[in-house]
N, C-alpha and C positions, 0 to 999 in steps of 0.2 A: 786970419783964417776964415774959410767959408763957413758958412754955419751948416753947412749939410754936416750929415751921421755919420760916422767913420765906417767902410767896410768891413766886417769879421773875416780874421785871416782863413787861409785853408786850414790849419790847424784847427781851430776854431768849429771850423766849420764840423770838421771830421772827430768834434768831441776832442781832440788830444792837445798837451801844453805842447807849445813849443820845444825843441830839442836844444838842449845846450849847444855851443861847441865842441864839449870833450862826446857829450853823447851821439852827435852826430858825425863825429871820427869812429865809434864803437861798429864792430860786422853786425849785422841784422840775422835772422833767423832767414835760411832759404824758405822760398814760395813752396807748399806741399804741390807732388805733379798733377797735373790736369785728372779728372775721372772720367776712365773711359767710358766713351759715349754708352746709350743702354742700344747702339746697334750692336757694336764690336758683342757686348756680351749675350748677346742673344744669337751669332753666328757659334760660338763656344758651347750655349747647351744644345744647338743643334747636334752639333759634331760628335757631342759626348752623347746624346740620348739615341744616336745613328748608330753607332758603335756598340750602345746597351742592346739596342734593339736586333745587330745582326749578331751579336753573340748570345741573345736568346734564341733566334730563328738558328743558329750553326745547332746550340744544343738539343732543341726538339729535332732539329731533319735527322740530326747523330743518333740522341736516341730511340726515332722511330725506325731509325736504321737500323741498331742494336737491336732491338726489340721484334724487327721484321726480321733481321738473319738468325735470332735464336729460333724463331717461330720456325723458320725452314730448314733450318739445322736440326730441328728437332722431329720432325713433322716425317711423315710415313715416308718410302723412299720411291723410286721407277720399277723396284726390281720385281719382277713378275711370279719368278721361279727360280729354286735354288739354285746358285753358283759359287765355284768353289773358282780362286784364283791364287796365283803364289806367287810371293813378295820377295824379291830377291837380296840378300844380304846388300845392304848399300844403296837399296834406294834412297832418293831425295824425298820429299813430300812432296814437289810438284811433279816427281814420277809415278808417285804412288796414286795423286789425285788424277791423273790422267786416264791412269790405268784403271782405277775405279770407272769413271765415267765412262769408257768406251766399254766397258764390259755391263754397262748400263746398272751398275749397284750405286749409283749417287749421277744424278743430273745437272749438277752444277759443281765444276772443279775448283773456280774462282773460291765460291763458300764456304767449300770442303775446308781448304787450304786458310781462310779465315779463321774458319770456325775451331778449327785444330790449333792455330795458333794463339788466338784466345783462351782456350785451356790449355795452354802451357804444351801443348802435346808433341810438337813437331821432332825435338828428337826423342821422342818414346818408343816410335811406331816400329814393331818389330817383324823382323823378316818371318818366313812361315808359308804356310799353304793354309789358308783360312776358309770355312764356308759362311755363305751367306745367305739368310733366310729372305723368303720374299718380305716386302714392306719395313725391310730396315731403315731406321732410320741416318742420319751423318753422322750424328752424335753416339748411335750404337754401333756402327761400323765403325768409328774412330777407339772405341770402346773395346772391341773386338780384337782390331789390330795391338793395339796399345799393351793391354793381354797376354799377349804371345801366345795364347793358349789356340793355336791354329792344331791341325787336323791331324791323329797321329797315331804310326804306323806301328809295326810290331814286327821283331825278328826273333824268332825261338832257337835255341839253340837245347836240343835235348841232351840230356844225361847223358856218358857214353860218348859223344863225339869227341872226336880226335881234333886237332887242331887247324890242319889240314883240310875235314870236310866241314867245319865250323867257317872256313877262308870260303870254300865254297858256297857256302849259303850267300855268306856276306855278297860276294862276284853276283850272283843270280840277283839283286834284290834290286829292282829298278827305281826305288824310292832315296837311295842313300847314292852319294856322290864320292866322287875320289878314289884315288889308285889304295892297292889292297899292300901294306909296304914287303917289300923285295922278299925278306928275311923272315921268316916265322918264329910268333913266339916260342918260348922251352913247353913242350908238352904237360897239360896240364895245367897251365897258368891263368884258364879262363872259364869262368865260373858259369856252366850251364843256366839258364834264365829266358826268360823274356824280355826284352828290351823295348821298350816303346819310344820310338825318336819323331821329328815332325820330316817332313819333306826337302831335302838339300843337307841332312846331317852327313856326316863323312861316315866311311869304312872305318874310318883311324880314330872316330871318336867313339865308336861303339865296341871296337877293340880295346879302348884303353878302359873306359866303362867295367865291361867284362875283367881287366889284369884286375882295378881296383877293389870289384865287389869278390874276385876270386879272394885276394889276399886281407880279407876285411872277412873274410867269414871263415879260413882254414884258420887266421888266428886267433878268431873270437870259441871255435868249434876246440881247437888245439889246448888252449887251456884250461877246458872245460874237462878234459881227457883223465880218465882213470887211472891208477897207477897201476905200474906192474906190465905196460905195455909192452914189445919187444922190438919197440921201434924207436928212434933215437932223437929222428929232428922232422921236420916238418915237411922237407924232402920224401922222408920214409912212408911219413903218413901218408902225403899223397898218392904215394907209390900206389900203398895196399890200397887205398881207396878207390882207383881207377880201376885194380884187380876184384874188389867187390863189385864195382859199380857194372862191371863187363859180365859177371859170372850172371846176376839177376835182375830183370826187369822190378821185382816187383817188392814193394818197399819193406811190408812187416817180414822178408826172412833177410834181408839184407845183415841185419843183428848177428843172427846165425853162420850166414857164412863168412863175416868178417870173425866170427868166433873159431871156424872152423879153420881156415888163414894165423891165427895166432897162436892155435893150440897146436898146428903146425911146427910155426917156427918155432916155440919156444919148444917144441921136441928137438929140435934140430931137423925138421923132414924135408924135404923139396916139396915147395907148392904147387906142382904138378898142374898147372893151369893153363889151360889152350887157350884164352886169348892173349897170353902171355909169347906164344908160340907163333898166333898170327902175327901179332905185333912186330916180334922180330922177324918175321919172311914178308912182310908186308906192309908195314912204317905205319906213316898214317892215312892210306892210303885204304887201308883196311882188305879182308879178304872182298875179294869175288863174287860175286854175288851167285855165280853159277857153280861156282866152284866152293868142295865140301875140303873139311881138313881131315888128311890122309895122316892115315899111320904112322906111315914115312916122316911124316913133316915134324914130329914129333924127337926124332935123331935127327934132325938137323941143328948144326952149334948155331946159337946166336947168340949172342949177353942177353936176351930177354927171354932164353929157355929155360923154363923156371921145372922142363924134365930132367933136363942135363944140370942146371947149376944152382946150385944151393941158395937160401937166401930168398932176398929180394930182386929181381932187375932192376936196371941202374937208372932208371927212371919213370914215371908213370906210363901209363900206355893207351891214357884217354883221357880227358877234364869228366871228373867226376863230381855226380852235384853235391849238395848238402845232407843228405839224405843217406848217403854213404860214406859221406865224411862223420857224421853223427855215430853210423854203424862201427865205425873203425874206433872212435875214441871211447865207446861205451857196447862193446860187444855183448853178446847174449852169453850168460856164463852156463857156459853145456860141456861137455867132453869131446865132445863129435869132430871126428877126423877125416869125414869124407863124407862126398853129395854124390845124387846122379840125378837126372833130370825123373818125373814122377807120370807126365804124359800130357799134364795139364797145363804147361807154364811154369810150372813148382818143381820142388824136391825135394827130395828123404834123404833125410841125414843117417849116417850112421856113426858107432864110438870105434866097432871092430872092423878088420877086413874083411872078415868071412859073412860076417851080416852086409856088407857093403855089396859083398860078389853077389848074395842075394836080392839087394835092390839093384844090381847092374842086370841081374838077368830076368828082372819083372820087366825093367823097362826094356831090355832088349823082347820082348814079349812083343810091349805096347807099342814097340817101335816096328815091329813085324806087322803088326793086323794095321797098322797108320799106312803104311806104304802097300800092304796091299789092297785097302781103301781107295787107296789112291791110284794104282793102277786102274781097278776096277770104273771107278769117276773117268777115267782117263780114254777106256775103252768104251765107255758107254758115249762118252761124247764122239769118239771117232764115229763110232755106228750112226750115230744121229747123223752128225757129218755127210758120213757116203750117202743116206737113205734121202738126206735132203739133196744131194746132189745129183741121185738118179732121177727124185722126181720134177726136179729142174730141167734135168737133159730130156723125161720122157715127152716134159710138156713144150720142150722145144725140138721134138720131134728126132733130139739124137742120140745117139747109140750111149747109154750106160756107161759111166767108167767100172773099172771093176774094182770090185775093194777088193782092203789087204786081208790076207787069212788073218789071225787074230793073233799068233805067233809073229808075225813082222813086225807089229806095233808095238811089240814090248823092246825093252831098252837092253842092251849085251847081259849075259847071265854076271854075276858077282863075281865069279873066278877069272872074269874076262877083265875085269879092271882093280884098282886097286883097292879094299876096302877103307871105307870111310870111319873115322873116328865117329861114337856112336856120342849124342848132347848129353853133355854132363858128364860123361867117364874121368872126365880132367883130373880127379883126383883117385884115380886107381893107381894104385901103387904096381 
């Protein structure tokens, strides 16, 4: 052998013993993978801190944007001076926002239409005729609409009217929409009032309005009702009701003459009542306005001649309000069998006939010195009349008309036509 040093094996070298045979058949433990370099991960928190940063820059621009559209959403408006516009059943919101803005109540539609949607609002917005104050804001115009409480109108229908010229008011009323239907209701079925509806309501819903508060109040009034009545159902009531409501304007003797009506019937008497009379020669159409009710008209049959036929008529003869619906269920308890009119609006009641023919021939009195009042007004204006008309013609240089003697100008004597039933006799036997 050489005498040199023997090499140290690799093992050795590497600090480890040698490996058996059996342990150098055994699987080893895989290599752990490589670590990614510190570039790779330095492109990773780019990416991810690029990403933080543009969803902080999205959240401020968003909420400077939120925060800029409530400011203008809220903030005073274009509109200068009041305007009233009306929103038609079925608008969309971008119709609605249009139409704002061209009517110059909001200056940005895009906003409007944001800004509404934001508060939940877009199907809230309700149809109407709306006004709007100068320097509204979006947010108070959306307000406004949202509301319903748009701008609104009123239809009277007074005590007394027939059903007929109640159809007419409705026809005349340029604020209410829709055909008036074919068929009329039963007489009496509509409850005098005022109605107040917005702009585009129908005819047919202000009629049905009126059947509902009619038959909401004759049977809250109905069993409120005395006994001893001589009236049977609610039909009857109404009847007499319209039959007071027609004889008086005016409310504290209503009591009275519905008393004077039951102390009637339960005599067994005819109610003797003349708008009982027009009613049947004239439906609900009502009298004439130039034309008086004749003596005559009094002997004519109708089922609503309460001279000729006993009872009641067979149906009401006008919508009578609550007032005389009140008078009917809770009469005045008096005796009194007969009215006549008194000169003022009013009338004297009486228990007897013979004191009645006395209050017939006071007011045939006052009904005298009334009418020749009135001729008197009548001719004094004529004369003013011609006096202005001559000094017309002298100062246009022509010839004078001639008046009439003062005999021309009155109306045919009494005997020339046929006498008029005189207010309030209705109940002269």
């Amino acid at each position: 052998m050489r005498g040199d040093k023997a090499q140290p094996s690799n093992a050795a070298i590497n600090g480890r013993q040698p490996l058996s045979p059996a342990e150098a058949l055994e699987p080893r433990e895989a290599p752990p993978p490589p670590k990614r370099s510190r570039q790779a991960r330095r492109g990773i928190v780019v990416v991810f801190n690029a990403l933080i940063s543009l969803l902080v820059f999205v959240a401020i621009v968003g909420s400077g944007l939120v925060y800029f559209g409530k400011m203008r959403f809220e903030e005073p408006g274009p509109l200068q001076a009041s305007r009233t516009i009306v929103i038609r059943e079925g608008s969309s919101l971008a119709r609605i926002a249009e139409q704002l803005e061209a009517n110059g109540i909001i200056d940005n539609e895009l906003l409007f239409r944001f800004g509404v949607r934001a508060h939940r609002g877009a199907g809230s917005l309700k149809a109407g005729e709306y006004a709007f104050d100068p320097g509204m804001s979006m947010y108070d115009v959306m307000q406004t609409i949202r509301s319903g409480r748009g701008i609104l109108y009123k239809v009277t229908f007074p005590e007394g009217l027939t059903v007929r010229q109640i159809f007419d008011r409705l026809a005349e009323n340029e604020y209410l929409e829709g055909d008036l239907p074919a068929e009329l209701p039963p007489e009496g079925s509509l409850l005098p009032d005022t109605y107040p509806f917005q702009r585009g309501t129908s005819r047919q819903a202000i009629i049905d309005q009126a059947r509902r508060a009619r038959d909401r109040v004759v049977a809250e009034i109905w069993d409120k009702r005395i006994d001893g009545l001589p009236i049977q159902t609610m039909g009857e009531f109404v009847t007499l009701a319209s039959i007071v409501e027609k004889e008086t304007g005016r409310s504290a003797e209503r009591p009275r003459v519905a008393a004077v009506f039951i102390n009637r019937l339960n005599q067994g008497m005819r109610l003797q009542s003349d708008p009982t009379v027009i009613y049947g020669l004239f439906g609900g159409e009502g009298l004439p306005p130039d034309r008086p009710i004749y003596r005559s008209d009094l002997d004519k049959p109708t089922p609503y001649n309460t001279y000729l036929n006993d009872g009641l008529p067979p149906g009401p003869i006008a919508n009578p309000g609550r007032a005389a619906l009140e008078a009917v269920a809770n009469p005045s308890r008096t005796s009194d069998l007969y009215f006549v009119a008194d000169g003022t609006g009013g009338h004297v009641f009486a228990v007897s006939y013979e004191e009645h023919q006395e209050n017939v021939r006071r007011w045939r009195e006052v009904e005298r010195r009334l009418k020749e009042e009135a001729e008197r007004q009548r001719a004094a204006l004529a004369a003013k009349e011609a006096e202005q008309a001559r000094e017309n013609a002298a100062a246009a240089g022509e010839t004078p008309p001639t008046a009439l003697a003062p005999e021309e100008t009155r109306p045919p004597a009494a005997s020339a036509v046929e006498e008029a039933v005189g207010e309030g006799e209705e109940t002269a036997d």
